[in-house]
mmCIF file of the N, C-alpha and C atoms, coordinates in Angstrom:
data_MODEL
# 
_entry.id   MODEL 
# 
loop_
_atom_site.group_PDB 
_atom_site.id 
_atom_site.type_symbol 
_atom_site.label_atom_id 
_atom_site.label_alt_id 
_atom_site.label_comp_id 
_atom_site.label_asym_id 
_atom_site.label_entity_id 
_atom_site.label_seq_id 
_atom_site.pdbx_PDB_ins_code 
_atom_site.Cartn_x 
_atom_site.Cartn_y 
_atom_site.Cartn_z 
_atom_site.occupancy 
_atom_site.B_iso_or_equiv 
_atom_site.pdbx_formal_charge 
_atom_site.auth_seq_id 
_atom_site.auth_comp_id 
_atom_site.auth_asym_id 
_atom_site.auth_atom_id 
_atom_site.pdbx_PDB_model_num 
ATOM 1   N N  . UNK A 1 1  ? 2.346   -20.086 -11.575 1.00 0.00 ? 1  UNK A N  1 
ATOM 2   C CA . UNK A 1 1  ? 3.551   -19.389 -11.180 1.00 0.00 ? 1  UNK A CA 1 
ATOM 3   C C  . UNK A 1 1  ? 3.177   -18.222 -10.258 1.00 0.00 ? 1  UNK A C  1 
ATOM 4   N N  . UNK A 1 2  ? 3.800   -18.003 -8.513  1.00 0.00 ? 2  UNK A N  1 
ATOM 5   C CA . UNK A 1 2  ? 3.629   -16.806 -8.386  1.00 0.00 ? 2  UNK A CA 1 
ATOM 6   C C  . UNK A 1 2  ? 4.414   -15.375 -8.544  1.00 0.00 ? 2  UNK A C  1 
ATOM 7   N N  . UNK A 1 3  ? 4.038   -14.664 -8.179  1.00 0.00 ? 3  UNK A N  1 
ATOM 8   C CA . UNK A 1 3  ? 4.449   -13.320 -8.499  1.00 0.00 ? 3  UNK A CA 1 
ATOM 9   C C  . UNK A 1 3  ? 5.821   -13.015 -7.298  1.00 0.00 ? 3  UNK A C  1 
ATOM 10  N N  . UNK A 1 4  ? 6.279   -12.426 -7.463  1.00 0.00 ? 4  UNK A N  1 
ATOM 11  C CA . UNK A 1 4  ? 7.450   -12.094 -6.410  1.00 0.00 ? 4  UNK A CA 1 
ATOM 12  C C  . UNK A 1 4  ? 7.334   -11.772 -5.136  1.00 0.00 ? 4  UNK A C  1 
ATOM 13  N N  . UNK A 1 5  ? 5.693   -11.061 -5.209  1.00 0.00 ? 5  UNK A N  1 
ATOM 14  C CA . UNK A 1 5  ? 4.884   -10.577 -3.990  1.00 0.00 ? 5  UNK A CA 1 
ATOM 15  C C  . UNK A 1 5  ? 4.900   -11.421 -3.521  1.00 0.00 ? 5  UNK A C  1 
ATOM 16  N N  . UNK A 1 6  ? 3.841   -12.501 -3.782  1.00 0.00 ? 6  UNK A N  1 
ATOM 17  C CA . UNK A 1 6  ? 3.043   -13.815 -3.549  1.00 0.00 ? 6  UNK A CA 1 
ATOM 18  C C  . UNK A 1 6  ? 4.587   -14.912 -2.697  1.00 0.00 ? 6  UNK A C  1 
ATOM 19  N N  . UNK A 1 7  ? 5.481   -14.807 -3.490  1.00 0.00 ? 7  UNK A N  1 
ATOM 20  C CA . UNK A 1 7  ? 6.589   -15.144 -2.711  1.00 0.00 ? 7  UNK A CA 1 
ATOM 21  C C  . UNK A 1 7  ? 7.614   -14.752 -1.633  1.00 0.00 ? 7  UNK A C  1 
ATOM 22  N N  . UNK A 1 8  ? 7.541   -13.780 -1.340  1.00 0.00 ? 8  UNK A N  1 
ATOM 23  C CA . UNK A 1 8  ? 7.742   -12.799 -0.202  1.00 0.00 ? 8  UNK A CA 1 
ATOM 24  C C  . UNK A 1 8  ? 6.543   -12.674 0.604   1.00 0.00 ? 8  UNK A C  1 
ATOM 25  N N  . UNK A 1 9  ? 5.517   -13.651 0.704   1.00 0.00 ? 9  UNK A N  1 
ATOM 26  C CA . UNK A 1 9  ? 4.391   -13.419 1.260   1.00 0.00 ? 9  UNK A CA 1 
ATOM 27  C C  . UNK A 1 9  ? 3.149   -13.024 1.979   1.00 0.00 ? 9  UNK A C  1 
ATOM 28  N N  . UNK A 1 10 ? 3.489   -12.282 0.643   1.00 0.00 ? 10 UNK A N  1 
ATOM 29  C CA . UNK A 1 10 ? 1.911   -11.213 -0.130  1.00 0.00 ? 10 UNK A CA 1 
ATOM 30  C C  . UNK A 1 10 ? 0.536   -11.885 -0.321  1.00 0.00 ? 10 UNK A C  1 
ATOM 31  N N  . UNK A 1 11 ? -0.377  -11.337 0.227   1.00 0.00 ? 11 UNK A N  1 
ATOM 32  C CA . UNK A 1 11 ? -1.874  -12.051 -0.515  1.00 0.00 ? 11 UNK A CA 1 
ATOM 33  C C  . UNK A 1 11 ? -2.683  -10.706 -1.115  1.00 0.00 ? 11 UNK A C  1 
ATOM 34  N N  . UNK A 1 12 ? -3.648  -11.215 -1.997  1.00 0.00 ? 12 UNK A N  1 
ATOM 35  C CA . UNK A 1 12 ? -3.921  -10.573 -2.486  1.00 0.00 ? 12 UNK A CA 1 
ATOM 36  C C  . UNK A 1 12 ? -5.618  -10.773 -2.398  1.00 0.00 ? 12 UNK A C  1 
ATOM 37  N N  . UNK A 1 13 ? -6.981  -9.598  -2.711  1.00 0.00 ? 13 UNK A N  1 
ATOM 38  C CA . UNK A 1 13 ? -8.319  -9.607  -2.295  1.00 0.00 ? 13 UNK A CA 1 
ATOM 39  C C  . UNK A 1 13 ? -8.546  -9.342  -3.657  1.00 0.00 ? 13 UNK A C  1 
ATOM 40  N N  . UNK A 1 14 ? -9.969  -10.193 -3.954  1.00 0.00 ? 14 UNK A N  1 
ATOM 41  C CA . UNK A 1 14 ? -10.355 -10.221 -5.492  1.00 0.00 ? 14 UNK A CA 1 
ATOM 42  C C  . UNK A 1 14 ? -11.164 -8.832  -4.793  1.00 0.00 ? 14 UNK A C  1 
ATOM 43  N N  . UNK A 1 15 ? -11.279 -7.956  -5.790  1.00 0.00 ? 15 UNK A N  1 
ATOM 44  C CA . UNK A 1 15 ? -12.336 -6.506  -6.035  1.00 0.00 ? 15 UNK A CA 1 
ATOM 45  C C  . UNK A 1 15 ? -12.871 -6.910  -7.322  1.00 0.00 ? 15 UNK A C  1 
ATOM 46  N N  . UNK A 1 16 ? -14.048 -7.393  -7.281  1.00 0.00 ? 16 UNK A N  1 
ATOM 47  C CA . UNK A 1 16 ? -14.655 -7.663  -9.297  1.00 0.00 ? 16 UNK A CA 1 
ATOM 48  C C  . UNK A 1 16 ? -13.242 -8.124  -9.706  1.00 0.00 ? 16 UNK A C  1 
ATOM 49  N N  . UNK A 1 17 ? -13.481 -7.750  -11.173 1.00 0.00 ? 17 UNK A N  1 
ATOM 50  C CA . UNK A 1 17 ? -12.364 -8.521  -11.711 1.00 0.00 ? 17 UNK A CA 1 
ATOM 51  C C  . UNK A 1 17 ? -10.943 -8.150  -11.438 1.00 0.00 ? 17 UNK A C  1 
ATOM 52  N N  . UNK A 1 18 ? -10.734 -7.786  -10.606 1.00 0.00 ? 18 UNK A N  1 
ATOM 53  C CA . UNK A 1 18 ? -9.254  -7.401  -10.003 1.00 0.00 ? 18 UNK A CA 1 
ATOM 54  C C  . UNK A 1 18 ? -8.710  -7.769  -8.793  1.00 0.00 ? 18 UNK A C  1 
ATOM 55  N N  . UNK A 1 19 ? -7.085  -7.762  -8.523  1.00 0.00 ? 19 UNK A N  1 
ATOM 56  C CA . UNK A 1 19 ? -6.944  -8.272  -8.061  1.00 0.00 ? 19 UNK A CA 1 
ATOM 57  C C  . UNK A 1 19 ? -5.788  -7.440  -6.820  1.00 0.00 ? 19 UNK A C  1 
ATOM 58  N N  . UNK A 1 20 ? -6.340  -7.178  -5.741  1.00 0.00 ? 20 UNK A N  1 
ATOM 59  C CA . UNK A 1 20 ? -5.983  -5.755  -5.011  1.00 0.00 ? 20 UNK A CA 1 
ATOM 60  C C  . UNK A 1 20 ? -4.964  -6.686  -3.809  1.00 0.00 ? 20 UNK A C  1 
ATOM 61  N N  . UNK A 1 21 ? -3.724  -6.265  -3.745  1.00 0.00 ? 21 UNK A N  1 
ATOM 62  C CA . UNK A 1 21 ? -2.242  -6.255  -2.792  1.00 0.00 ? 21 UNK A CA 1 
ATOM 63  C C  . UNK A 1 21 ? -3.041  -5.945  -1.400  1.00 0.00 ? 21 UNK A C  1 
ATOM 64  N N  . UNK A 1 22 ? -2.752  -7.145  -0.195  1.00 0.00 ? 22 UNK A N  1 
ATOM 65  C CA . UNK A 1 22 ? -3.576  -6.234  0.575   1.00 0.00 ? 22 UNK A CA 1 
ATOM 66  C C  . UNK A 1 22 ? -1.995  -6.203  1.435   1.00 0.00 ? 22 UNK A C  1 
ATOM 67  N N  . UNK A 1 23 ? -1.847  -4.605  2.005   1.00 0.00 ? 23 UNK A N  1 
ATOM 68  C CA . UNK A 1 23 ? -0.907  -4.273  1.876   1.00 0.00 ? 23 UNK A CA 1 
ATOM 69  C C  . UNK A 1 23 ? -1.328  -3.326  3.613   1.00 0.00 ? 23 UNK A C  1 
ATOM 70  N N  . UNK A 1 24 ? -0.514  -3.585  4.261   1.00 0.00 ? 24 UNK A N  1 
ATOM 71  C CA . UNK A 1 24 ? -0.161  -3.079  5.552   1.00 0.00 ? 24 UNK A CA 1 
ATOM 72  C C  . UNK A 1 24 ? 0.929   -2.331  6.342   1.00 0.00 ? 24 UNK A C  1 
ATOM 73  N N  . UNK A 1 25 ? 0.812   -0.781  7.099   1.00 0.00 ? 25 UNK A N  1 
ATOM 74  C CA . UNK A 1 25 ? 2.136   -0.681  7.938   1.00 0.00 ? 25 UNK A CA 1 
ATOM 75  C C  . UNK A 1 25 ? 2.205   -0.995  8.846   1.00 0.00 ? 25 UNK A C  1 
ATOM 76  N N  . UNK A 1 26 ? 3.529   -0.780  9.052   1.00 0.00 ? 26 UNK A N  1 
ATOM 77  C CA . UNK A 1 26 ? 4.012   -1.451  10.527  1.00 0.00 ? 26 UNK A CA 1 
ATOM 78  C C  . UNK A 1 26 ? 3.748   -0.562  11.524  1.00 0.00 ? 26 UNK A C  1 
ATOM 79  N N  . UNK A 1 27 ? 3.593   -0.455  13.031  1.00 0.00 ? 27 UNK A N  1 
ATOM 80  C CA . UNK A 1 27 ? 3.436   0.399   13.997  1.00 0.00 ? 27 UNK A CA 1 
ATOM 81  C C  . UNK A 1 27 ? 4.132   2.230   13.290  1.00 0.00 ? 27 UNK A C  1 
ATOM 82  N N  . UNK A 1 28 ? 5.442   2.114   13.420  1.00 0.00 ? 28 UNK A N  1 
ATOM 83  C CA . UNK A 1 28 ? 6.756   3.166   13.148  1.00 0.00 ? 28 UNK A CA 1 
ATOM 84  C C  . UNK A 1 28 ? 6.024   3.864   11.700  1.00 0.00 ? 28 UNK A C  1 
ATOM 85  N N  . UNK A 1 29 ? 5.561   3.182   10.775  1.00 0.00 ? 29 UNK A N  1 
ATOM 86  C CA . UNK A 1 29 ? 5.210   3.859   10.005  1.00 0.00 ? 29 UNK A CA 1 
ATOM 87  C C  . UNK A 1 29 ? 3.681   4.764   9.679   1.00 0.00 ? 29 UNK A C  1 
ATOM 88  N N  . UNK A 1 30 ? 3.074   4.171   10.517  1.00 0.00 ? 30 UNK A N  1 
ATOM 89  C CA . UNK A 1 30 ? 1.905   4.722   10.649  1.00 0.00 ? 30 UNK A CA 1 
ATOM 90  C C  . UNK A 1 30 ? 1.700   5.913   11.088  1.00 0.00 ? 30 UNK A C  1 
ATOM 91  N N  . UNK A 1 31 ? 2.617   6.294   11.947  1.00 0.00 ? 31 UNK A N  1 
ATOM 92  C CA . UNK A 1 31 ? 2.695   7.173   12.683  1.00 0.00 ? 31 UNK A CA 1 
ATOM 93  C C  . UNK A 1 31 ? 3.508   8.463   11.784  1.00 0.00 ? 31 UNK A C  1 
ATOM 94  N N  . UNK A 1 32 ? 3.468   8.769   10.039  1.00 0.00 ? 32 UNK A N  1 
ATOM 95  C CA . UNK A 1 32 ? 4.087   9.786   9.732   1.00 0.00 ? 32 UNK A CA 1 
ATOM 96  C C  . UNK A 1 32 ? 3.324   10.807  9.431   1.00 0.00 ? 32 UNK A C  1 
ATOM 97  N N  . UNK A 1 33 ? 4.279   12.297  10.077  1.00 0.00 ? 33 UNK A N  1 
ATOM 98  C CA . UNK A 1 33 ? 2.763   13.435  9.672   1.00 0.00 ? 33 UNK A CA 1 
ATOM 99  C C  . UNK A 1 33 ? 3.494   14.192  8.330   1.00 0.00 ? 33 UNK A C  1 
ATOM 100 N N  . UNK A 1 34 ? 2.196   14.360  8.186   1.00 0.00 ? 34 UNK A N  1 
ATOM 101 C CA . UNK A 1 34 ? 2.628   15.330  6.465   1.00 0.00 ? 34 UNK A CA 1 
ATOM 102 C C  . UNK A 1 34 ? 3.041   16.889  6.685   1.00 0.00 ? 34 UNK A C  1 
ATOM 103 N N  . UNK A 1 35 ? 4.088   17.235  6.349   1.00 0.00 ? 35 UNK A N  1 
ATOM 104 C CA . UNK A 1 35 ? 4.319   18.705  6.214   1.00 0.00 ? 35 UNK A CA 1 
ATOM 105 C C  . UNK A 1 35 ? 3.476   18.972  5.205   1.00 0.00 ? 35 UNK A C  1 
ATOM 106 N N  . UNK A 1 36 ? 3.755   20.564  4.962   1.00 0.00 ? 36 UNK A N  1 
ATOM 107 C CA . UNK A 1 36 ? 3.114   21.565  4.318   1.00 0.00 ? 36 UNK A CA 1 
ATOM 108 C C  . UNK A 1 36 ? 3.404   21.219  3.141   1.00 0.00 ? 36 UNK A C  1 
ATOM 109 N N  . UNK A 1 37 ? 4.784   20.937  2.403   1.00 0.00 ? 37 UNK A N  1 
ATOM 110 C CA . UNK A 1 37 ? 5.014   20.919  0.946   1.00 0.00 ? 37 UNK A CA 1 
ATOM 111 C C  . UNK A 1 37 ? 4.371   19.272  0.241   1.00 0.00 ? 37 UNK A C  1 
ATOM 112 N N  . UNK A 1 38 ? 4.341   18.676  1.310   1.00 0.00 ? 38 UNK A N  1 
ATOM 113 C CA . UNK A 1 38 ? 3.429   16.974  1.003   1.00 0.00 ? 38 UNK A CA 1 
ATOM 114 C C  . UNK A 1 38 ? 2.070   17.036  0.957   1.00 0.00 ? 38 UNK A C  1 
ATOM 115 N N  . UNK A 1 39 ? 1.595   17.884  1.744   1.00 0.00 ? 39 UNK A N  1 
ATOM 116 C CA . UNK A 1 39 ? 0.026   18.089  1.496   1.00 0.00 ? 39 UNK A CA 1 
ATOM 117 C C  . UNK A 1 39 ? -0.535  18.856  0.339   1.00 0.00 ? 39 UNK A C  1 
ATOM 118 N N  . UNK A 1 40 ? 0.914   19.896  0.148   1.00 0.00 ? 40 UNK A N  1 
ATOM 119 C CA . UNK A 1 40 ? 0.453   20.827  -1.520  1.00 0.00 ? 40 UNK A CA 1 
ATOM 120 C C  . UNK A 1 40 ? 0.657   20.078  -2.473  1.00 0.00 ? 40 UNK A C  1 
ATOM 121 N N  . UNK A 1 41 ? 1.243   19.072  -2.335  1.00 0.00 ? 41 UNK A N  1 
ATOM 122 C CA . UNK A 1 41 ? 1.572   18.150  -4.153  1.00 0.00 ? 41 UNK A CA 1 
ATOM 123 C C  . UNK A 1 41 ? 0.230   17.474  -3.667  1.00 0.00 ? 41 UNK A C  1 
ATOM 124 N N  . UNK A 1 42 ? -0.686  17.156  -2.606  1.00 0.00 ? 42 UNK A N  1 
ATOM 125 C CA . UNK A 1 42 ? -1.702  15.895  -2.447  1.00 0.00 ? 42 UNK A CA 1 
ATOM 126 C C  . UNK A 1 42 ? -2.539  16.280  -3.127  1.00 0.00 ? 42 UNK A C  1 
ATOM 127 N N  . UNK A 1 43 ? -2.484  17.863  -3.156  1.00 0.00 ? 43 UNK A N  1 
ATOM 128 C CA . UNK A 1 43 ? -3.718  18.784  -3.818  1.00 0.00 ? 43 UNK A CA 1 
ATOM 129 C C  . UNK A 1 43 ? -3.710  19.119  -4.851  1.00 0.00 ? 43 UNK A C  1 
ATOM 130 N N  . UNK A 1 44 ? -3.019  18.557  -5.914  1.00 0.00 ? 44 UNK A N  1 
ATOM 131 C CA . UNK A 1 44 ? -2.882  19.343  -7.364  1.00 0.00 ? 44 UNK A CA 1 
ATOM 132 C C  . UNK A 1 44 ? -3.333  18.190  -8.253  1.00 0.00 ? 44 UNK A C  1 
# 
């Protein structure tokens, strides 16, 4: 059976015994910069 990912088609990379979403943005999103109050929660 797959996963909902896997059906919306998702693949996924074995890491050892796990099993890691390989997961990508699109152009538009790549491009977001972090304010000041996003970088202070990155740090706590």
């Amino acid at each position: 059976m797959k996963s909902s990912f896997e059906q919306n088609g998702g693949t996924y990379r074995q890491v050892g015994d796990f099993n890691i979403p390989n997961l990508t943005l699109s152009p538009e999103e790549s491009n977001i910069t972090l304010g000041r109050w996003t970088l202070t929660d990155l740090n706590r």
